[in-house]
N, C-alpha and C positions, 0 to 999 in steps of 0.2 A: 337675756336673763338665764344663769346657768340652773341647771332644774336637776337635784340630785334625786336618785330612786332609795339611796341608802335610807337605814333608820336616821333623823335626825333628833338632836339630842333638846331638851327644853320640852314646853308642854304647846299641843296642839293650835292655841290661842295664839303664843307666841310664833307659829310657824304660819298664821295664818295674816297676822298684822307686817312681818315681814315681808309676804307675798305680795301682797296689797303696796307697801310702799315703793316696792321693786316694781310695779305694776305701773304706779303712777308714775312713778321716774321713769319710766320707758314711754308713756303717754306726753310726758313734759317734753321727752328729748325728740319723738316724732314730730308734736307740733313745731319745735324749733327746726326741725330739716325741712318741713316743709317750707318755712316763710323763708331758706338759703336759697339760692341759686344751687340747680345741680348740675354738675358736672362728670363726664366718664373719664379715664384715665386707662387704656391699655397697657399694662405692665407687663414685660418680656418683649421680645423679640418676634416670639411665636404668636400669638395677640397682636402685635401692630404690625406686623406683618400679613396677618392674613384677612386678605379682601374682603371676604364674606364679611368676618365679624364687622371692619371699619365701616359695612356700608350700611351693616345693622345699626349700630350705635348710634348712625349719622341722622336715622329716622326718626330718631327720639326728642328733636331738635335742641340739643345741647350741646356744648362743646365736649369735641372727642381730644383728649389732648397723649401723647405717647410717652411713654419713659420707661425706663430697661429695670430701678428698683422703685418706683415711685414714691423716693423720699424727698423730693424737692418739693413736691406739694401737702406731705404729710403736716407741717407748720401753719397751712392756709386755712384758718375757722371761719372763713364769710362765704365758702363755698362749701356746698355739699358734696363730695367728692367722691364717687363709685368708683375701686378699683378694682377691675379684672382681671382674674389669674388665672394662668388654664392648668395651675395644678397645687391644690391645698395641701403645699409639706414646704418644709426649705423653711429659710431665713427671712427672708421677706414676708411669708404668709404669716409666719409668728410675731412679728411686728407688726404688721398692720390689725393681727387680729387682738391683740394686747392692746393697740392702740384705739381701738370700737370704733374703729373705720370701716363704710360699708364694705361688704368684699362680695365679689361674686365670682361666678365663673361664664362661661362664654358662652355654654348652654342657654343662660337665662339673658344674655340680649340677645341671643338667637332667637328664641322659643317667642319672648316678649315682640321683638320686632317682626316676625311672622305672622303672629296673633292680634298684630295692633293694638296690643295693651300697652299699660303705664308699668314702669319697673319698678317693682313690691319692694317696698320698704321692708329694710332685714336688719335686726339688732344679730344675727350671729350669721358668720360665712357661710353663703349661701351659690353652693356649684350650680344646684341644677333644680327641676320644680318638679320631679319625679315623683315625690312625697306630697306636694301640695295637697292641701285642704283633707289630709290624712292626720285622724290625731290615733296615737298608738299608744299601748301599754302595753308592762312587760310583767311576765312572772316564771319563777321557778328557775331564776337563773342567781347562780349561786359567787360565781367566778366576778368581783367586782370590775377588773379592769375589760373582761369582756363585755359587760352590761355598759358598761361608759364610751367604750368604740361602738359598737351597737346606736345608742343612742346618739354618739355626734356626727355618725352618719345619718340617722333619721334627719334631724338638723342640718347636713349639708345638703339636702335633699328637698328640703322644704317642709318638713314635715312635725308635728308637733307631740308631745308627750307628756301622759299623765300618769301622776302615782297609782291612783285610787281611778277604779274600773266604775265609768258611769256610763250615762247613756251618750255623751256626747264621744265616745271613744268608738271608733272605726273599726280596729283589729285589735288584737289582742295577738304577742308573738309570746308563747310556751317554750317554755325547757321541760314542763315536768306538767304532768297532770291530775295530781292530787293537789291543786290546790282551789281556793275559793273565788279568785277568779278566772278559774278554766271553765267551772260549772254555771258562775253567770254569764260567761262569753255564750258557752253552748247553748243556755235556756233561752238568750238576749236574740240570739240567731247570727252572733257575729263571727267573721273569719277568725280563726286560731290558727295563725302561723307560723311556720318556724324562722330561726335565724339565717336560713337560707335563700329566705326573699329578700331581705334585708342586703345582702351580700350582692344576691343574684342581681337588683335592682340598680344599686354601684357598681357594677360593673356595667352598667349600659347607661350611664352617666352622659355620654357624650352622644347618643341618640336622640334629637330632635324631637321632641311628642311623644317618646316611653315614657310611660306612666307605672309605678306600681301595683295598682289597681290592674291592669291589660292583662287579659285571660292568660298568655303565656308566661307571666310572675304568678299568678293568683295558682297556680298549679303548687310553688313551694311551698305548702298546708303542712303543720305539724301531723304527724302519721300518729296513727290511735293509741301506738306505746311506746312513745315516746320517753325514758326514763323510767320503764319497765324490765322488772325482772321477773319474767315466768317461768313458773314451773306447770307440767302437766303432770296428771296421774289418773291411771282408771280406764285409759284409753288403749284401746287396739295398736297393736304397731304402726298398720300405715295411715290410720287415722292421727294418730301421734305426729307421725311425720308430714304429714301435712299441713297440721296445725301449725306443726313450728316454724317452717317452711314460710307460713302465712306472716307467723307470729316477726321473725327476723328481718322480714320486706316490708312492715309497715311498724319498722322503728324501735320492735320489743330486742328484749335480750333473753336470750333462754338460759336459765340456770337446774341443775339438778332438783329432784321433787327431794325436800329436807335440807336445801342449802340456807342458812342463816340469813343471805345478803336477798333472797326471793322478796318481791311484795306482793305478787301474784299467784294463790295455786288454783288454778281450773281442774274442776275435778269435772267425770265423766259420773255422777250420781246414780247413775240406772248399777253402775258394776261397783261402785266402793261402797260398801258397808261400816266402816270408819277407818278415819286415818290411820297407820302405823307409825306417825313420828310424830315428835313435840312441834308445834308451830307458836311460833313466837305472838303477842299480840299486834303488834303491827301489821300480820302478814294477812291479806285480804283472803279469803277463799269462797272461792265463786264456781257459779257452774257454768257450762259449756255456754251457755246462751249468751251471757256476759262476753266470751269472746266474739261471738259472731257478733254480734248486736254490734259489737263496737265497730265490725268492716263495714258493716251496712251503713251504720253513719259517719264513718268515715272520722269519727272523734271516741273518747274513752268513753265509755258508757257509765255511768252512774253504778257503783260496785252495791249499795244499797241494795239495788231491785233485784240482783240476780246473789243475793248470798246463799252459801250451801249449809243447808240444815239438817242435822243428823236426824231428825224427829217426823223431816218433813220426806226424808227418802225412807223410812221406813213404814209408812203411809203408805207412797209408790208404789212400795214392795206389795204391801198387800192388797191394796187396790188390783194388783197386774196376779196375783193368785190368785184373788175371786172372780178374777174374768172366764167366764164360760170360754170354753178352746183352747184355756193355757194348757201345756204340756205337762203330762203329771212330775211332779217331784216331793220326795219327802214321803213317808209314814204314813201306817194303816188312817189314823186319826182324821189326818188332813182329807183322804179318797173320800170316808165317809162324809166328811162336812161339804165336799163340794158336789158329791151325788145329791144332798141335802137342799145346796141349792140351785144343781142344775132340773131337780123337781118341781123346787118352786119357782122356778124360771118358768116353768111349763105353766104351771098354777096362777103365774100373774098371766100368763099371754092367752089363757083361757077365761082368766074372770074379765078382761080387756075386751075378748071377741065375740064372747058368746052369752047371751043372758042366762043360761039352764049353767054357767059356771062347772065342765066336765072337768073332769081330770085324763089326761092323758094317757096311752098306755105304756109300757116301757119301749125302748125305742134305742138302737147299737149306739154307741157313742160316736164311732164314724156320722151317722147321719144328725147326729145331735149339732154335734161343731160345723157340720156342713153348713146347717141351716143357721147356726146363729156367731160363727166367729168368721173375719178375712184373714185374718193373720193372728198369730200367736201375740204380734205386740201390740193389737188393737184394742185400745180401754175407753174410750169412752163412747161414741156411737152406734155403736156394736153391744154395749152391756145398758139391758134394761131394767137389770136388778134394783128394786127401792132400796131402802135403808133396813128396813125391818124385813126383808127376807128373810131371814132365817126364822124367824116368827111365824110368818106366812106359812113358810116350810112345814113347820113342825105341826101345825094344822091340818092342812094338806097331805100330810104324811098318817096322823092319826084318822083325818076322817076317810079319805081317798082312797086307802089299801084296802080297808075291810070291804068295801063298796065293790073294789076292783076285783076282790076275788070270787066274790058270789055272785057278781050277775059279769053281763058283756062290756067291755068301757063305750060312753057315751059318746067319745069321738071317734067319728068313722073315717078309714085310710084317705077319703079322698081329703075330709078336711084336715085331714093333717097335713097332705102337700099341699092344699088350698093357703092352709096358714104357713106354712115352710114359704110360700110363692111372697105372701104377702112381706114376711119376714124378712127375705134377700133384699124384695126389694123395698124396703125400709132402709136395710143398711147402704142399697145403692144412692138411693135418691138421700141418703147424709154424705156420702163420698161424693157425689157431685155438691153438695150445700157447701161441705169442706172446700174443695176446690175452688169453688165461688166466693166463699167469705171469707177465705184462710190465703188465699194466693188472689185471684184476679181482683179482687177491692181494693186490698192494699196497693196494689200495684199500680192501678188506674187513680189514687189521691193525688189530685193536685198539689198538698202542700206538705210533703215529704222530706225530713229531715235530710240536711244533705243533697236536696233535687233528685228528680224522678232516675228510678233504679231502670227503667229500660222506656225505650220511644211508644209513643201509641202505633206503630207500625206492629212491633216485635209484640204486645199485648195484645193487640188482633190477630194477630199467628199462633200465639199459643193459644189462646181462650176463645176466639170467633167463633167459632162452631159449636161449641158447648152448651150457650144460656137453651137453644131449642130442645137439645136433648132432655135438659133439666126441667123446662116446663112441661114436656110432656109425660116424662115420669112421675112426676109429681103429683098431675091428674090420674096418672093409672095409678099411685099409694092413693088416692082418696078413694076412688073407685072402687080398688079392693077389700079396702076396709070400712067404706058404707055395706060393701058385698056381705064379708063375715061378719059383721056388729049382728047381724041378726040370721045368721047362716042355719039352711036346712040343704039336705043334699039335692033338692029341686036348683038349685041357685045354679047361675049360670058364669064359669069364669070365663067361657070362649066366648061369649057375645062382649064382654067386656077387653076384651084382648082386641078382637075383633075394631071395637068402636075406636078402637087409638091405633089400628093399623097403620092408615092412610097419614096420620102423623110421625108417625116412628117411620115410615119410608122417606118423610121429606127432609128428617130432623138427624137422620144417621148418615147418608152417605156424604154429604159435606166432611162431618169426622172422620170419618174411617178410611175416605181419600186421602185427605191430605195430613194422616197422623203421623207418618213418616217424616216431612214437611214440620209437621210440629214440636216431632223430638230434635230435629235438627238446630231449630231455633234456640231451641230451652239449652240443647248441648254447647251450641256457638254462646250465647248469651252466658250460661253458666264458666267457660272459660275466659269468656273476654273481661270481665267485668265482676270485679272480686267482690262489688257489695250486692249484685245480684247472687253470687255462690254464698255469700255470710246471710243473706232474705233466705234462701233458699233452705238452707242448715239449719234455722232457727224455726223455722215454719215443719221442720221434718224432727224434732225433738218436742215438738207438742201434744199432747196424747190426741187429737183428733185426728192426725198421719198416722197414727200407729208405727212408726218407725219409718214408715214410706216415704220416696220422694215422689217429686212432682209427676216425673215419666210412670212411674210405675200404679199414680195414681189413677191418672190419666189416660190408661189402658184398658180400665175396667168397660168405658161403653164398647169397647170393641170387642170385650167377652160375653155383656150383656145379655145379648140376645141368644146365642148359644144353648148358654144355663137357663132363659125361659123357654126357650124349646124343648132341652128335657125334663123340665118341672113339669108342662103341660104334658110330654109324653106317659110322663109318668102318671099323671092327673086322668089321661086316657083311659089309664090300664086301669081303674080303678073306678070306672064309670060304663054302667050297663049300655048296650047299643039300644037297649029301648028309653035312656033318658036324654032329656030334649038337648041335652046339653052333651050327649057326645058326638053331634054334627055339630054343633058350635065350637068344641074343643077341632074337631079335625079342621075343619077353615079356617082356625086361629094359626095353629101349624102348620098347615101350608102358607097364612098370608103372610107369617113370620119368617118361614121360608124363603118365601116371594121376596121378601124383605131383604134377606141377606145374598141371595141370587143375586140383586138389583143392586147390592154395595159392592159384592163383586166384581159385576161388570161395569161398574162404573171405575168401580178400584182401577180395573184394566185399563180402560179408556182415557182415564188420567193418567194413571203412567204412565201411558202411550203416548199421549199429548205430551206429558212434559219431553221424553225422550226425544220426539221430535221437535218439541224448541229447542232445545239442548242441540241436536243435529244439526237443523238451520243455523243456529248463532255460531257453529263452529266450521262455516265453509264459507271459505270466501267467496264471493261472485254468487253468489248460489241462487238458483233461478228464484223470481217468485211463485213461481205454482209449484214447486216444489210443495210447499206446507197446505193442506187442504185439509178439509174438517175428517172427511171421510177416510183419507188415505191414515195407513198402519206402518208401522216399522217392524220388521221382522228378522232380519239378520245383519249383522254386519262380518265382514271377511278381509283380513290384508291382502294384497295380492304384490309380485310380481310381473309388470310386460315385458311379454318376450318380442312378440314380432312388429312394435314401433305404430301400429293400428290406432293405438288411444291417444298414449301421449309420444315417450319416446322408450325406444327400447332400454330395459334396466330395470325403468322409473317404478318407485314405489308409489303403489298405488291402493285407494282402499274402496272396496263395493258396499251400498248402503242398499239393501233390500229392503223395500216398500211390498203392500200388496199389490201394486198395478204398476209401481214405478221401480228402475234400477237407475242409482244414481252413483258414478265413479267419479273418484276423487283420487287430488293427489297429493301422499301424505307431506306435512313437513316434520320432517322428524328431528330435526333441534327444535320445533315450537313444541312440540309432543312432550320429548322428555326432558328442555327446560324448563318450558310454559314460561319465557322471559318476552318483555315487551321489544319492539320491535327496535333496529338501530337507524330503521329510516326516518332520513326527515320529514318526508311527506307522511309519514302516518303518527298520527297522534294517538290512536290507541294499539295494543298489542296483538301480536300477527295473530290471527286464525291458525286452527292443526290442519285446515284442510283446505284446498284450492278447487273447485269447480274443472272437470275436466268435460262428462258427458251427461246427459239424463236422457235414457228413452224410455218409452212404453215396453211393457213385457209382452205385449202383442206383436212388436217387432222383431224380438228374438225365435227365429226358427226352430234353429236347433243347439243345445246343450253337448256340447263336447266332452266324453271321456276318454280322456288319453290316458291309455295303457300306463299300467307303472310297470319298469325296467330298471336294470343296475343304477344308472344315470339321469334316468328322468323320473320324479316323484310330481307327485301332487298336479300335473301340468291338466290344463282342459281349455276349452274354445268354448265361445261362442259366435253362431254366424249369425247376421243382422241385416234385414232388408226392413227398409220402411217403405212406405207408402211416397215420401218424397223423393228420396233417392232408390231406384231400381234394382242398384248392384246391390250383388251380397256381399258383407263384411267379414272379414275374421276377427274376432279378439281371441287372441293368446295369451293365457296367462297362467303363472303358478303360486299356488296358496302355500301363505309362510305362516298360517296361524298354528302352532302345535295343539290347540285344544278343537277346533271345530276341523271334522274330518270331510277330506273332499267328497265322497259319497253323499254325506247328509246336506252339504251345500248345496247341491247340484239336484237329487231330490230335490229338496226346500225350493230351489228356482222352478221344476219344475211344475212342481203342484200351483204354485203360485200363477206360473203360465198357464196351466189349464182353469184357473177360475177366474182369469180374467176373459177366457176367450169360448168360457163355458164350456169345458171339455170335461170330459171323467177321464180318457186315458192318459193321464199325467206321464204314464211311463212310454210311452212313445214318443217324447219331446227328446229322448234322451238317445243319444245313440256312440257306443264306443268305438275306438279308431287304436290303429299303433301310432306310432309319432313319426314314423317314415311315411306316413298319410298325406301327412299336413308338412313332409317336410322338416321337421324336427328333429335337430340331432343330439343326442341324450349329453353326447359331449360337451355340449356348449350350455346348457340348461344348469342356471345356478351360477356361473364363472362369474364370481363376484369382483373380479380385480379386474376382468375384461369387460363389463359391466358400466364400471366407475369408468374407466377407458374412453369408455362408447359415448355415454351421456356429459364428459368431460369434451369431446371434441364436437359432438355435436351443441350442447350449448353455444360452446365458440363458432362454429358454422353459423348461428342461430342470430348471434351478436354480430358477424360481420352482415352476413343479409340484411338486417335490420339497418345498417349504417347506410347498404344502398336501396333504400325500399321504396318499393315502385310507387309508393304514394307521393314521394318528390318528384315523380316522371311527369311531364305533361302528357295529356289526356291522347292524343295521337299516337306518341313515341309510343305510350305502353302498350295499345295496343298493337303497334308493328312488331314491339321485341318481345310479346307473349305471343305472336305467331312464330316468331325465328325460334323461339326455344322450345314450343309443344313438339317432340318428338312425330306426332301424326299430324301435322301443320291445325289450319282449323279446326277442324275437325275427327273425333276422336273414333273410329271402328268400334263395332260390336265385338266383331272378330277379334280385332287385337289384342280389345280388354282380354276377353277369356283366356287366351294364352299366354298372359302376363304371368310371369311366374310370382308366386304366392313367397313373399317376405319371412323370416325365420331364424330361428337364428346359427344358421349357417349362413346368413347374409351380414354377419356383424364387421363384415369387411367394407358394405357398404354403409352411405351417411343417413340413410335414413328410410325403412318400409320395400316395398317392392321393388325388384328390378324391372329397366326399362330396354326396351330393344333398342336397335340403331344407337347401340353404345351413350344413350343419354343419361344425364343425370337428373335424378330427381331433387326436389329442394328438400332443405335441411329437417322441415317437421311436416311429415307425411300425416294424413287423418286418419285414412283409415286404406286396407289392403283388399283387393277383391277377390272372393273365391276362383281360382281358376278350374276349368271346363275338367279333369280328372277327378278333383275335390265335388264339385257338383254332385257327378254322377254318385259317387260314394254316402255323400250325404242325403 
């Protein structure tokens, strides 16, 4: 049955008796296929040709029968006769499809014959079942012949279509989004598609079990402006440009602010006081919310909720002037009326707290806004002005003056910072409320237009550590305002500081550890994911952000504690040493103290901690006692090896200074400065920066080598190494290529670090300077970067053939006869001899590798380590 979207012409009744007959007549002609014998028929070459399909077909138990047009059987009515084509165009398809012959395509005996189902009866050619059991509706599409391809692809697809948007309708594909069934698709909860699933969908026709429904179709969603034309106005440059930026990737079109063809102007209403141009009535004008809103659900928002009202920003305006803290502007007139009500600001916060209802005294306006605004664009938690203030005012001003000049004012300095104390933290504990009901609720709803804006992982990184802070502020506003409701200066705020100590130490340093950690989150999350930045932008144009985002709100307990340390300081100064409450105030500031000492070093501890998971995760091989609870990271340093002792002479190499432990590595510096995954096959994940070369104890390093700086030789130093398992002493040579960390303070650093592990005070005795003819060093060779690459170029190959003959294929005999024949001192190795081993260098770059060996022997290609010889001893 052909199913047009066009207006049809006649009345309703008539299109519906029609329906109906076409209905049954399709009913009449199924019953009759079914009582036929059915039959398949592969048409083409390509079709009875290929295996697969014949052997699909063959399961259906029916005859498969073959033909090149299959018009020899198109004459037979006693058979029901399925013909298969593997491509809906051409001559053939238009005949048979004229002639209401089944037609299919090879998909659907494929799909059928894998699934063990029966093959669906089809009144129109039918390729593939990609659309199955999808019924779809279409709107806003204007172009007829496009809406009729559109649609006879639904149909070759398997898929069904309705004029009129009900409940039985699946998706809904858009052109445009002013229309009436955009907005029931979006209230309904159904997909709003665009033409490019449709598209996307036929072209994977010939996949097996693609569905259009499958997450990787379900992605082609009509974009939020889709047949949009906006314009912006009111907005800052780069706010502008980012808008549009947004506006042109999710399907808008951007036109000039005043161009005729606009249907869209988003105005920034905090900065436009009225339009300057004629706007048509067609042209929606909306405010900034209305755009975001719409990325966050990922569809057009409803332009109703967010229309811009010239009556309702001038509101704004003065709501955001009578806010106590705004900056002054404008006329003698206006100064007086908000001295007026920054009076009676003081006047309610006094009939609020105090029963004798004082009046205040006068008081800099620095310390006024201190105590009662956070930011100039904060309106509404922050202002507790009633409605009749000015009223209030004018009372207050009449009774309160005469009062104030003849006698002393009834509130005394300290309840004023008493009430100042109480005041902040009023506005604090509504900035965390904010944060809690304005960001982390939303965020955590289950049933979120569009599905959930970020994972419960990432909502526990931002918000975990928050809800404790919040309940215990909370406690300390009631606390302090059961304090004042009936305040005499006997009243005690350090015992009440005191009494939520021991919560505020357990409740802060979670936060203030891992707040760094926290903005990182919100930073990644706000870039990856454009409907969490459109959450974000709407939640920050609400008056309860006062213009703030998320980070910058979120900062505030990290200040917290600070600013009630010098409210109490101040609360000190104003409190006699014989009242019971100035040793209560001084143990509050110290245990506040205590407080922030303890997030300190915990601060430390955790970055310490992370830094060294961070370290472990990037060394390969890397011991496991490396990472202990106890152990600290303290410096890292590049180096050069010169004398072959560690790794190989050349090799880049890098030191990780622990407080007990020194651990070298060696660097890879294409993984360094590509950070690309690995091209071996054996490794499935991507290479490490760094290789495991040594770890000792810092109790095995003797002595700290400073080599003289000379024309040629910079930055160069040793250290010598005896442990407890091996006797000799070691040299490591090496030279620091860091430009920022300078060799003195390294070598320092090592050794203070040596004297508290081995409990010494004289750190500077571990140290001791040398020339480089000491040690054998010749300035000339120190640095030779191309004789360098040279070195470790042939000894790797040296490295590579050893390995080919390595003694681990020798039998257990042999090896050890031919590690006697090669030890230069047969079995057995001299004390003697070691000491007179000349000390490796790199004037020895002529040899393959570490110390020379007497009786003209060679040493093997990767030496471990070199030993101090008998002149160096005595020296050191």
């Amino acid at each position: 049955m052909a199913f047009s979207l066009s207006a049809t012409s006649g009345s309703v009744s008539t299109a519906r008796r029609s329906m109906a007959l076409e209905s049954v007549s399709e009913q009449q002609e199924l019953d009759s296929s079914q009582n036929m014998e059915v039959r398949i028929c592969l048409v083409g070459e390509k079709c009875y040709k290929n295996k697969q399909l014949q052997d699909a077909a063959k399961e259906f138990d029916v005859t498969v029968l073959e033909s090149d047009t299959g018009e020899e059987y198109m004459s037979d009515e006693e058979f029901d006769t399925v013909f298969v084509l593997d491509t809906f165009e051409g001559q053939i398809f238009q005949k048979l499809m004229e002639s209401d012959y089944r037609v299919v395509g090879p998909n659907v005996i494929l799909e059928c014959a894998s699934k063990n189902e029966k093959l669906p009866f089809n009144a129109r050619p039918l390729y593939c079942l990609a659309m199955s059991t999808l019924v779809i509706c279409f709107t806003g599409f204007r172009n007829k012949e496009d809406l009729s391809k559109l649609v006879m692809l639904v149909h070759h697809m398997g898929g069904s279509i309705r004029k009129e948007f009900t409940q039985r309708v699946t998706h809904l594909v858009a052109n445009a989004t002013n229309t009436e069934k955009y907005r029931v698709a979006f209230s309904l909860g159904k997909p709003i598609m665009s033409e490019d699933w449709i598209l996307k969908s036929w072209e994977q026709r010939n996949q097996i079990g693609c569905h259009a429904s499958n997450e990787h179709l379900m992605k082609h969603k009509a974009p939020p402006f889709v047949a949009c034309f906006v314009s912006f106005f009111g907005f800052n440059p780069e706010e502008q440009t980012h808008m549009e930026e947004i506006l042109t990737s999710n399907g808008g079109q951007l036109v000039p602010a005043g161009d005729g063809a606009a249907t869209h102007l988003v105005v920034e209403e905090r900065n436009v006081k009225d339009i300057p141009f004629e706007c048509n009535q067609k042209l929606r004008i909306v405010r900034s919310e209305w755009f975001w809103a719409s990325i966050q659900i990922d569809a057009c928002a409803a332009e109703e909720l967010y229309t811009y009202e010239q009556t309702r920003l001038l509101e704004t305006l003065d709501t955001a002037r009578m806010t106590p803290g705004t900056p002054a502007s404008g006329g003698r007139q206006r100064k007086r009326k908000r001295l007026k009500e920054n009076l009676a600001q003081l006047a309610v916060d006094a009939n609020r707290l105090s029963p004798t209802k004082p009046v205040p005294p006068k008081r800099r306006s620095s310390d006024f806004n201190a105590g009662l605004s956070m930011s100039a664009g904060s309106l509404s938690f922050l202002d507790d002005t009633p409605e009749n203030v000015i009223d209030i005012a004018d009372k207050v001003v009449e009774k309160a003056l005469p009062d104030a000049a003849k006698s002393q004012p009834l509130i005394s300095r300290k309840q004023q910072v008493a009430m100042e104390l109480l005041e902040t933290e009023n506005n604090y504990v509504n900035i965390l409320h904010t944060i809690v009901t304005l960001f982390k609720e939303p965020l955590e709803k289950p049933d979120q237009v569009g599905g959930p804006l970020l994972s419960p992982t990432e909502i526990k990184l931002m918000f975990g550590n928050l809800p404790p802070i919040y309940e215990v502020h909370q406690k300390l506003k009631e606390a302090l305002a059961d304090l004042l409701s009936a305040w005499d200066d006997s009243k005690s705020i350090g015992s009440v500081i005191l009494k939520h100590a021991d919560a505020l130490l357990k409740a802060y340093p979670p936060f203030v550890n891992f707040f760094e950690k926290t903005k990182g989150v919100i930073t990644k999350c706000d870039h990856q994911s454009p409907r969490f930045h459109a959450f974000l932008k709407i939640c920050q144009t609400k008056p309860e952000c006062g213009r703030q985002s998320l980070v910058e709100l979120l900062i505030r307990p990290v200040q917290r504690l600070p600013s009630v340390v010098l409210l109490l300081n101040d609360l000190l100064k104003h409190t006699s040493k014989s009242d019971a409450d100035h040793r209560a105030l001084e143990q509050a500031i110290g245990a506040l103290k205590e407080v922030m000492t303890h997030i300190n070093e915990d601060k430390r501890k955790t970055e310490g901690q992370v830094v060294m998971f961070d370290i472990v995760n990037d060394i390969d091989n890397c011991p496991a006692d490396l990472l202990s609870s106890h152990r600290q990271f303290i410096i890292k340093a590049d180096m050069v090896e010169l004398n072959g002792s560690v790794s190989h002479r050349g090799d880049n190499l890098t030191m990780f200074l622990f407080n007990d432990r020194l651990e070298i590595c060696k660097r890879r510096l294409k993984v360094i400065n590509a950070r690309s995954p690995s091209t071996s096959s054996s490794s499935s994940s991507s290479q490490k920066s760094y290789k495991h070369v040594e770890l000792m104890h810092l109790s095995h390093i003797r002595r700290v080598v400073d080599i003289a700086e000379t024309e040629g030789c910079k930055n160069v130093f040793a250290l010598v190494i005896k442990s407890a398992i091996d006797l000799r002493e070691r040299l490591f040579v090496f030279t620091l290529v860091s430009d920022v960390l300078k060799k003195l303070d390294l070598l320092q650093c090592v050794c203070r670090n040596m004297a508290n592990t081995v409990c010494r005070t004289d750190a500077e005795n571990f140290m001791i300077s040398l020339e480089p003819q000491d040690l054998s060093i010749e300035s000339s060779e120190v640095g030779n970067t191309a004789l360098n690459k040279a070195v470790r170029f042939a000894t790797k190959t040296t490295n590579k053939v050893a390995r080919a003959f390595s003694m681990n294929r020798t039998p257990r005999q042999l090896k050890r006869a031919m590690s006697t024949m090669m030890s230069p001192w047969g079995g057995n190795t001299p004390v003697s001899s070691m000491q007179v081993a000349r000390l490796a260098s790199c004037a020895d770059l002529g040899t393959s590798g570490g110390a020379s060996t007497p009786h003209g022997a060679t040493t093997r290609g990767r030496v471990k380590s070199a030993t101090v010889g008998h002149s160096v001893v005595k020296r050191l």
